[in-house]
SEZAVEX-534246 format. One record per residue (C-alpha): x, y, z; residue in three letters; residue number from 1. Coordinates in steps of 0.05 Angstrom, whole numbers, plus 32768, in hexadecimal, padded with zeros to 4 digits. Layout:
N
     x     y     z  fiza  kolvex
     X     Y     Z   ALA     NUM
...
***
This chain:
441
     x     y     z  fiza  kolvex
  8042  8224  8194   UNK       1
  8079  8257  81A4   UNK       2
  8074  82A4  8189   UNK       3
  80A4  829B  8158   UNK       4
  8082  8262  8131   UNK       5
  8041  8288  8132   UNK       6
  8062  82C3  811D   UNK       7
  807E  8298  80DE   UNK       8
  803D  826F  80D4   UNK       9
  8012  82B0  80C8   UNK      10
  804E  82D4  80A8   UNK      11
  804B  8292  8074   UNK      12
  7FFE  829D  806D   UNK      13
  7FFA  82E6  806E   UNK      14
  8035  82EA  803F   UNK      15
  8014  82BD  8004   UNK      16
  7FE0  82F0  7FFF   UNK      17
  8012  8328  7FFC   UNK      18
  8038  8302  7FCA   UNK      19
  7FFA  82F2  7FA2   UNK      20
  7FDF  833F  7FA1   UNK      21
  8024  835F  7F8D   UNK      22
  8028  832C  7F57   UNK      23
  7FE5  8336  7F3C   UNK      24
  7FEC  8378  7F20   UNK      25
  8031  8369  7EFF   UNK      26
  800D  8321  7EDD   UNK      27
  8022  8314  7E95   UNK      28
  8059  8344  7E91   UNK      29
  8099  833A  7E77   UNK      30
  80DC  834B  7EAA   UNK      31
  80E4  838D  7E82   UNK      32
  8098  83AA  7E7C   UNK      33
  80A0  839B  7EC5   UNK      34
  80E0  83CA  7EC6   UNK      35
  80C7  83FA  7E9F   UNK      36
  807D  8405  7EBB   UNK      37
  808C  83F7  7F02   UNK      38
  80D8  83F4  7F10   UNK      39
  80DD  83D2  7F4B   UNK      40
  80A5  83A7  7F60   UNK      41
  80AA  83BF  7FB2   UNK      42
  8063  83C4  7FC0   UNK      43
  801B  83BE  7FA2   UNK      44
  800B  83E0  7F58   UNK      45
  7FDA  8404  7F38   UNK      46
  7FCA  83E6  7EFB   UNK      47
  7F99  8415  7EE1   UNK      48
  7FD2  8442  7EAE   UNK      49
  7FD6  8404  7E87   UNK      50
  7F9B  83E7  7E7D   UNK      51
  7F92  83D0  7E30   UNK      52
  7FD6  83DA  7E30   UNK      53
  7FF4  83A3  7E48   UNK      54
  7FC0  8384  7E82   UNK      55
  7F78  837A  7E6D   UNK      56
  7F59  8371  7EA6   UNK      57
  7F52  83A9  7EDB   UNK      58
  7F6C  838B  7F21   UNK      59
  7F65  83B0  7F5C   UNK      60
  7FA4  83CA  7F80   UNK      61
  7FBE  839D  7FC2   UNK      62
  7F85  8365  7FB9   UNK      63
  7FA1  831D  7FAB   UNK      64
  7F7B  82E6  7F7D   UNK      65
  7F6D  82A6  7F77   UNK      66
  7FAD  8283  7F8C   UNK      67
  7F9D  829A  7FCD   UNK      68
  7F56  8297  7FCB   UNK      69
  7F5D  8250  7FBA   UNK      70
  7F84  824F  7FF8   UNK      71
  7F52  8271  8021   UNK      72
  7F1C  8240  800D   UNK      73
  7F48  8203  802A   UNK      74
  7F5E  822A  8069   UNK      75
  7F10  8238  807F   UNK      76
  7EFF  81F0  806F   UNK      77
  7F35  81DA  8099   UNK      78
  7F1E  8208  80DB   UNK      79
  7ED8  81F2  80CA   UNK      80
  7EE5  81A4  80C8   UNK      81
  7F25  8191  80C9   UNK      82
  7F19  8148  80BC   UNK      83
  7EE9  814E  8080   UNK      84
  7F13  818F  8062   UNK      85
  7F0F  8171  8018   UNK      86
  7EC4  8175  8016   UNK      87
  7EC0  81B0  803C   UNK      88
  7EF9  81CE  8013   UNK      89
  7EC0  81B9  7FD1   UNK      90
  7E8F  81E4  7FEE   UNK      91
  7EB9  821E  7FF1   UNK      92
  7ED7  821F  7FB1   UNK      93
  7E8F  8215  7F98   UNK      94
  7E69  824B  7FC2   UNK      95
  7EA4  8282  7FA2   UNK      96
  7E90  825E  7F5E   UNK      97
  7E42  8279  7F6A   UNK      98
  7E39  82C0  7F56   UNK      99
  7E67  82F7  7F3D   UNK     100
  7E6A  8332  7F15   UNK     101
  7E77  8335  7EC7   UNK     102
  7EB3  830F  7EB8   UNK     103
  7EC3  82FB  7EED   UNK     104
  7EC2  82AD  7EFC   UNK     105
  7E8E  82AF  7F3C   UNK     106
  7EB7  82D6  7F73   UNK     107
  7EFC  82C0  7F59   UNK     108
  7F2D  82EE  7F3F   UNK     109
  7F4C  82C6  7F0F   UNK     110
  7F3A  82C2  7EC9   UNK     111
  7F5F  8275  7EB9   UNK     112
  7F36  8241  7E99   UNK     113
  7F52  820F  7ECA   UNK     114
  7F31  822D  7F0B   UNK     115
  7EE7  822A  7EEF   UNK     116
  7EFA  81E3  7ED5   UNK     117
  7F10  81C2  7F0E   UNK     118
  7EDC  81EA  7F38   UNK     119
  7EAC  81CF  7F07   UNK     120
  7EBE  818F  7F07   UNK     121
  7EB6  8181  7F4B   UNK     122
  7E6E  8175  7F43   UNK     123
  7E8A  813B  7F21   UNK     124
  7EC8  811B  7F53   UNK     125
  7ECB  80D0  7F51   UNK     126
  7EC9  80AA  7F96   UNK     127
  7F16  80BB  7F9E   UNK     128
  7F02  8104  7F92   UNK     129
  7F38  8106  7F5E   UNK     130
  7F30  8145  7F28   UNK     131
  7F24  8134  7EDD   UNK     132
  7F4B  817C  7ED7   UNK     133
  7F93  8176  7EC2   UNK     134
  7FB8  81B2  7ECB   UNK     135
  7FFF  81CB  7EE2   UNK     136
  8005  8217  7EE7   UNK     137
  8019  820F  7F35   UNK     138
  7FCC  8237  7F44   UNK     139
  7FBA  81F8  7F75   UNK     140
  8004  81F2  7F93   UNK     141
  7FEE  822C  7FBD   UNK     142
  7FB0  81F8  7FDC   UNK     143
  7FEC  81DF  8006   UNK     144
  7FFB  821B  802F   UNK     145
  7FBF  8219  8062   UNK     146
  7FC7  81CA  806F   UNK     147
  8019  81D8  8082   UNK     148
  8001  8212  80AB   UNK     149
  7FC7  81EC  80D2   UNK     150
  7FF5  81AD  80D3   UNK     151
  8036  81D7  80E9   UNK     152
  806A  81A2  80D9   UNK     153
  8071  816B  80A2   UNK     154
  805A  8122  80A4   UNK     155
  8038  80F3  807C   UNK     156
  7FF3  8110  808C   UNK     157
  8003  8148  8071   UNK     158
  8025  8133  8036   UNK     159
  7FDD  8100  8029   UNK     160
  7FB7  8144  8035   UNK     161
  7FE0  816F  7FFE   UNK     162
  7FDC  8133  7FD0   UNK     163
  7F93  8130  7FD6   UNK     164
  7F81  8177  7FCB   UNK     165
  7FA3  8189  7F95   UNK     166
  7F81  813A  7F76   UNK     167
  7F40  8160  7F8D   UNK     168
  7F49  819B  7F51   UNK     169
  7F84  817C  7F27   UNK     170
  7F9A  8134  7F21   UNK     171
  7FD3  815A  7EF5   UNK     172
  8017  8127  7F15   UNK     173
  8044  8166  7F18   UNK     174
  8014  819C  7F39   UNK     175
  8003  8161  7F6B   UNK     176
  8049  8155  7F7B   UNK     177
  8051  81A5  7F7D   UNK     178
  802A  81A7  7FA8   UNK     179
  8041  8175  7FDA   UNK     180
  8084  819A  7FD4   UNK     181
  8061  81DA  7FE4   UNK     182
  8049  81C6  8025   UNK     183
  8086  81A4  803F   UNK     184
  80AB  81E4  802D   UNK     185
  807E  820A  804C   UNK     186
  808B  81DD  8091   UNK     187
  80D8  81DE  8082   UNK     188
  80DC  822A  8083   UNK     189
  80B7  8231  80BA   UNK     190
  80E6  8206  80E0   UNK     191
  8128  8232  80BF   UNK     192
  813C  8270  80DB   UNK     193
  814D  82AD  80AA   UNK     194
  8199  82AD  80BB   UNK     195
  81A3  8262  80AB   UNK     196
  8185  8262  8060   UNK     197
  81D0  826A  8042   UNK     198
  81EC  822B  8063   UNK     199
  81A8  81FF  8062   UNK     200
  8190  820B  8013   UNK     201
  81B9  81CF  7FF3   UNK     202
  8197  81A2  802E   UNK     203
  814E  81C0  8021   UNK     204
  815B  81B6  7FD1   UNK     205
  8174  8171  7FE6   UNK     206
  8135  8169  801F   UNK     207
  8104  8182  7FDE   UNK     208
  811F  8151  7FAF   UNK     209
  8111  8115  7FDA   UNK     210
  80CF  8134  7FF1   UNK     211
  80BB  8138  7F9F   UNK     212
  80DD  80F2  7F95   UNK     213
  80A7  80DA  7FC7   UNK     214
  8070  80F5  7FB1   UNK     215
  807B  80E2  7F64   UNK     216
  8085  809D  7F71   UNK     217
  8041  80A5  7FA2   UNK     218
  801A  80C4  7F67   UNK     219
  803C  808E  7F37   UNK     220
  801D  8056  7F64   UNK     221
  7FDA  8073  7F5D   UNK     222
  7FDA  808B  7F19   UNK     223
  8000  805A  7EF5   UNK     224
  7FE9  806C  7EB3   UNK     225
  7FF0  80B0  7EBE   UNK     226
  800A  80CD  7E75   UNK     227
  8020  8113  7E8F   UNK     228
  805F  8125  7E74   UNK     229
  806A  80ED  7E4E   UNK     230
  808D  80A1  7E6F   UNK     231
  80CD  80D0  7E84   UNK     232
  80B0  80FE  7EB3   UNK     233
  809F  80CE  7EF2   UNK     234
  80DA  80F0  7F17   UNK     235
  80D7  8138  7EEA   UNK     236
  80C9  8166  7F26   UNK     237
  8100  814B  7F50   UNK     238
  812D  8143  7F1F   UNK     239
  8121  8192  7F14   UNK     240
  8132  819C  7F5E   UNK     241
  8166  8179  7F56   UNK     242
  8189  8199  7F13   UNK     243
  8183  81D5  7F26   UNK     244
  81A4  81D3  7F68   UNK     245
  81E8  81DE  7F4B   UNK     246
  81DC  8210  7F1E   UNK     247
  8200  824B  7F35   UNK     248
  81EE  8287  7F0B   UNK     249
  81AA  829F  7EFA   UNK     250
  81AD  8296  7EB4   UNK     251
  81C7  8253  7EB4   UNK     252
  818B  8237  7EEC   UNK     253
  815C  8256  7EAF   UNK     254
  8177  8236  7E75   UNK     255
  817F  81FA  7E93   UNK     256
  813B  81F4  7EBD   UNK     257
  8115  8207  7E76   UNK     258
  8136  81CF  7E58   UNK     259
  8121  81A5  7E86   UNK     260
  80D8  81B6  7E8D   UNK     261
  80CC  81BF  7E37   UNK     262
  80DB  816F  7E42   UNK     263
  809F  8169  7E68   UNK     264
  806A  819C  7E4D   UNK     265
  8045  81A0  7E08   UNK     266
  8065  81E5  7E00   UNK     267
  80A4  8201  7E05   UNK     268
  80B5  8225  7E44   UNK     269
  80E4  825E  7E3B   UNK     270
  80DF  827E  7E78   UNK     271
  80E0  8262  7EC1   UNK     272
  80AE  8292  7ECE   UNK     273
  807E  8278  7E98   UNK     274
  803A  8259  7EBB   UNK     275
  8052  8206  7EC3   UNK     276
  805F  81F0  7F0A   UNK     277
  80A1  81D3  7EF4   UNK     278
  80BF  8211  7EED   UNK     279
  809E  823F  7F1C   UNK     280
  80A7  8213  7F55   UNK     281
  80F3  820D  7F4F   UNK     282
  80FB  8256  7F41   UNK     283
  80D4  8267  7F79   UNK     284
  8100  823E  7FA4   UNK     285
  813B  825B  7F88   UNK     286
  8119  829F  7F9B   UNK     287
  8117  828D  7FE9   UNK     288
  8158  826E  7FEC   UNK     289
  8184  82A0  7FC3   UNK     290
  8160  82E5  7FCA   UNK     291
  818D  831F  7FB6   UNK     292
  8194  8336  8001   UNK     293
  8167  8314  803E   UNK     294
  8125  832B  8054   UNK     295
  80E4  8321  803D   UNK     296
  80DA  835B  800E   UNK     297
  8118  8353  7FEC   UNK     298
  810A  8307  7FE2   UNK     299
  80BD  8313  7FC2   UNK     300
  80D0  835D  7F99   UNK     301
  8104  8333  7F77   UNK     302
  80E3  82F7  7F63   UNK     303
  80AD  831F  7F4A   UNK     304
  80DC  8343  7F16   UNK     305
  80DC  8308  7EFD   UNK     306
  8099  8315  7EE1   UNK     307
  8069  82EE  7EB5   UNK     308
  803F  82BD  7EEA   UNK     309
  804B  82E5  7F1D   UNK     310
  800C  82DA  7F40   UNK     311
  801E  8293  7F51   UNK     312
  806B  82A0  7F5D   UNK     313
  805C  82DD  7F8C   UNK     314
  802B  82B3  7FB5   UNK     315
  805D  827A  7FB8   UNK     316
  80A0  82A1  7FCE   UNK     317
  8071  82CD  7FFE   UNK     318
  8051  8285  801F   UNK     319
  809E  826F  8020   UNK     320
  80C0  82A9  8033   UNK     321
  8088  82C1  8067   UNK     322
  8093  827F  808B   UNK     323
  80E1  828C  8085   UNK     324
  80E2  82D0  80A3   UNK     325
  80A5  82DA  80C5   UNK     326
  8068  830C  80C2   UNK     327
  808E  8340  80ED   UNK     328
  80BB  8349  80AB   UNK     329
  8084  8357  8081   UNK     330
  808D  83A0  806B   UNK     331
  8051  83CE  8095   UNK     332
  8046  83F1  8051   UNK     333
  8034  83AB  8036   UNK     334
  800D  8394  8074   UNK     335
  7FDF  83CB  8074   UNK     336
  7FDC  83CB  8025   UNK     337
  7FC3  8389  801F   UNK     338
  7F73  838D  801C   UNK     339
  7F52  835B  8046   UNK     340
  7F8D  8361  806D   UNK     341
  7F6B  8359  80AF   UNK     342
  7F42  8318  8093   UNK     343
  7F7D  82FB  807C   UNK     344
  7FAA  8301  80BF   UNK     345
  7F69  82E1  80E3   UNK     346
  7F6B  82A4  80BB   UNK     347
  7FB9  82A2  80B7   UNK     348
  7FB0  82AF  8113   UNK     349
  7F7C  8275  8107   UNK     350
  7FA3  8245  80EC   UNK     351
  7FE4  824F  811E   UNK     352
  7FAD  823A  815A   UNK     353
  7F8B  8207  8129   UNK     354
  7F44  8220  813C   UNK     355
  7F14  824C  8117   UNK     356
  7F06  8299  8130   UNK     357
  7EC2  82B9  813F   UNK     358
  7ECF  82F3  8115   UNK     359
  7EEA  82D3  80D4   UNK     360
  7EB9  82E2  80A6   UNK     361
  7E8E  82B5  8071   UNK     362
  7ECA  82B1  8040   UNK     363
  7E93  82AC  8003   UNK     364
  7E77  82F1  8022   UNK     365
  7EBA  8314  801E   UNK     366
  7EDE  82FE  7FE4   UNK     367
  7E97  8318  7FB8   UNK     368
  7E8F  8355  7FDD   UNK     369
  7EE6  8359  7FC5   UNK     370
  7ED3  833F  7F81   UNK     371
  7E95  836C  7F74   UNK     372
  7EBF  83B0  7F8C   UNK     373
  7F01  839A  7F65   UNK     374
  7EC9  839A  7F29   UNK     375
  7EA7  83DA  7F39   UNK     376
  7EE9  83FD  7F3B   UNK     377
  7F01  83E1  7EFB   UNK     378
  7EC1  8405  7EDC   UNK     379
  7ED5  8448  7EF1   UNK     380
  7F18  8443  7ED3   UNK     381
  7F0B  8423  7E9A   UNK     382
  7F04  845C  7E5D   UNK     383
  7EE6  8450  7E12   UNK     384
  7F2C  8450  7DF8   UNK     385
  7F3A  8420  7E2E   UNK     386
  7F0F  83F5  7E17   UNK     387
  7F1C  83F3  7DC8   UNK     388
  7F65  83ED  7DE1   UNK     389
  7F5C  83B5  7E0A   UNK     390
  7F2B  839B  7DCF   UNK     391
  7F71  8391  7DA2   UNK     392
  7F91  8375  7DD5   UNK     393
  7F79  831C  7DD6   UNK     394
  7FB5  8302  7DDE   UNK     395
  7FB2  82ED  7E2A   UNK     396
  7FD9  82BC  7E41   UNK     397
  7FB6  826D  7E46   UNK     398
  7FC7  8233  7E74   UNK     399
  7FFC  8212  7E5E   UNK     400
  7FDA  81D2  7E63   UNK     401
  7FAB  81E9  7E26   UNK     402
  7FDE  8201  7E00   UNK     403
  7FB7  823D  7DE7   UNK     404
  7F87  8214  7DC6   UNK     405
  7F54  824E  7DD3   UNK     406
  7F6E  827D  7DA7   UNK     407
  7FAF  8263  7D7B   UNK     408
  7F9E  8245  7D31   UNK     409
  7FBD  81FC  7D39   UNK     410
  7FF5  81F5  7D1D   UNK     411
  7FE4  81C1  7CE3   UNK     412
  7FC9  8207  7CC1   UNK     413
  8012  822B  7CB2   UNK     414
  7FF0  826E  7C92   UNK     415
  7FCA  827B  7CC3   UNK     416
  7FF5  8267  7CFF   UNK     417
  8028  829A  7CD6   UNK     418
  7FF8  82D2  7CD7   UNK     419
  7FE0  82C1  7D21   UNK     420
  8032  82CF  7D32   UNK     421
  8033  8305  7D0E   UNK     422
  7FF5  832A  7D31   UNK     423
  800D  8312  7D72   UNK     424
  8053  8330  7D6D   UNK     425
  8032  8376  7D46   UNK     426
  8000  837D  7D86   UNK     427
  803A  8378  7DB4   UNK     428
  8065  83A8  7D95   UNK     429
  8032  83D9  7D9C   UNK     430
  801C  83CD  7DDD   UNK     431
  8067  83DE  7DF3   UNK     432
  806E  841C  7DCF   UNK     433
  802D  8436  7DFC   UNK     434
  8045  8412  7E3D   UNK     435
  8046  8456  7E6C   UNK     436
  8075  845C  7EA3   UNK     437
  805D  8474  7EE0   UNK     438
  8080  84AC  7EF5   UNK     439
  8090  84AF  7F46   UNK     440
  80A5  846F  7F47   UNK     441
***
């Protein structure tokens, strides 16, 4: 393997964890909180001025999440055992299940229902190790990113080997199909060099589409009485691909990609940036192949201002656009930012020579002793009035799969759906009017 595709292999895998960290602290807020708390999102945030106010949770500044400690948990199975990666891939995402602080699930840094479920529920896999879990918020798109890096180049192997681990923690039809599109984009930008992405995007839309078109009617085959999205939405991923790859302006890829996806989901998506991996997959596309002005920091700084699931999107446009550009475009400032940085460019150096190192370490070891500080520091800096004012604040956002059903009065019950509306828009006035802005930015 030449310099320049290592270079690009461990720029995709070092930049999914960039992605992922930058994003974290910006999670759940809208375009303008970003604006106004933040401005630009060029580098990793302190969260700690708005907690309560905005972000419950403390989360410490430059370390990723789950996304890519999901990742992390298939890369290590594959330099462990390459051939028996799915069970040794179980035994990872179980060990960082085991013991955690308060809070927390285990040693993962995510708080989403559907990570302990379909961690749980592996106890329980059927002899095709297919997930009774059926989620779509893109979290297990990001599984594909190791197996395109070990692999290096797209085939049907490695198409089968996306397929099967996302069936492994979702059996959801349009997060596995996400996430056979994520790994072939993942080999497709490592194959494209930075100065041809103008003239080559309507062939890798066009590439994408076909790639998706595949691997519905694969997942169709299998799952023939799959009810996800209703008897329309066999070809609903490609067919977003492939709408939006004429729309011109912003605006007009938003409105029309929401439209498309509300078709397919129990709740109405709004926002591309909203947590459904038929939205965030395209936009995140659109991200790598239209950035405001080339490079990798312009590329991930902008499609984080889209805010909302940015945790997701940044890991997905930093995967993408790392494998575009290359690690040598990272920005040092976010290199040396990163924590775990060195750990992370071992296993990205591992899987461009597709062989395990002596000094990785035990990834359950590292992501706890990560977990257990991130906790000890949100401690400190959490105050009494903290506290109460992160007591007021429940309204968090769910998976989209469970349509809120953990906190919002059904519907059926109009008075007190009306007064849950009415809370729910009274706490987030508030919480703007004490949004701080950090000054020096």
């Amino acid at each position: 393997m030449n310099d320049i595709s290592r270079d690009k292999i461990i720029g995709s895998g070092f930049g999914m964890a960039v992605g992922d960290a930058m994003g974290r602290s910006a999670k759940g807020l809208k375009p303008a909180a970003i604006g106004q708390i933040f401005g630009v999102m060029d580098g990793y945030k302190d969260v700690r001025a708005i907690l309560g106010k905005g972000i419950k949770n403390y989360r410490m500044q430059g370390l990723y999440g789950a996304p890519t400690q999901c990742a992390l948990s298939v890369a290590d199975a594959l330099l462990h055992n390459k051939k028996q990666f799915l069970h040794e891939s179980e035994k990872n995402f179980k060990a960082l299940a085991k013991a955690g602080p308060e809070g927390y699930f285990g040693a993962y840094r995510n708080h989403s229902s559907c990570l302990w479920r379909a961690v749980d529920l592996l106890d329980h896999l059927d002899e095709e190790r297919v997930s009774e879990q059926n989620s779509c918020n893109a979290l297990f798109t990001l599984l594909a990113v190791p197996l395109a890096l070990f692999q290096g180049r797209w085939s049907k192997t490695l198409a089968r080997q996306c397929f099967e681990a996302c069936l492994q923690m979702s059996q959801n039809r349009f997060e596995v199909v996400g996430t056979v599109l994520t790994g072939f984009l993942v080999t497709r930008f490592l194959t494209l060099q930075p100065e041809d992405i103008a003239s080559t995007s309507g062939e890798i839309l066009r590439e994408a589409e076909e790639i998706c078109r595949l691997a519905e009617e694969e997942y169709f085959q299998r799952f023939p009485d799959s009810t996800d999205g209703g008897t329309e939405s066999v070809h609903a991923l490609s067919g977003a691909i492939k709408g939006s790859a004429d729309k011109s302006s912003d605006a007009e890829f938003s409105e029309w990609l929401c439209a498309h996806a509300s078709r397919f989901s129990q709740m109405e998506i709004r926002h591309p940036s909203q947590g459904f991996v038929m939205t965030l997959l395209p936009l995140a596309l659109r991200c790598v192949l239209m950035p405001p002005e080339p490079g990798f920091a312009s590329t991930l700084s902008h499609s984080l201002s889209h805010g909302r699931e940015t945790e997701i999107l940044g890991a997905l446009v930093g995967a993408w656009a790392g494998a575009l550009y290359g690690f040598e475009s990272i920005p040092s400032a976010w290199k040396s930012g990163l924590v775990n940085a060195k750990e992370i460019r071992l296993r990205a150096e591992a899987l461009s020579a597709r062989r395990s190192k002596k000094e990785l370490k035990n990834l359950f070891d590292m992501e706890a002793a990560m977990t257990a500080k991130e906790f000890e520091e949100g401690k400190r800096c959490i105050t009494k009035e903290m506290k109460k004012s992160s007591a007021r604040v429940q309204m968090q956002s769910a998976d989209l799969w469970d349509e809120e059903e953990s906190y919002a009065p059904s519907k059926e019950d109009r008075a007190e759906w009306r007064k849950f509306h009415k809370e729910k828009t009274k706490l987030k006035r508030d919480r703007r009017k004490n949004i701080p802005v950090i000054e020096g930015i």
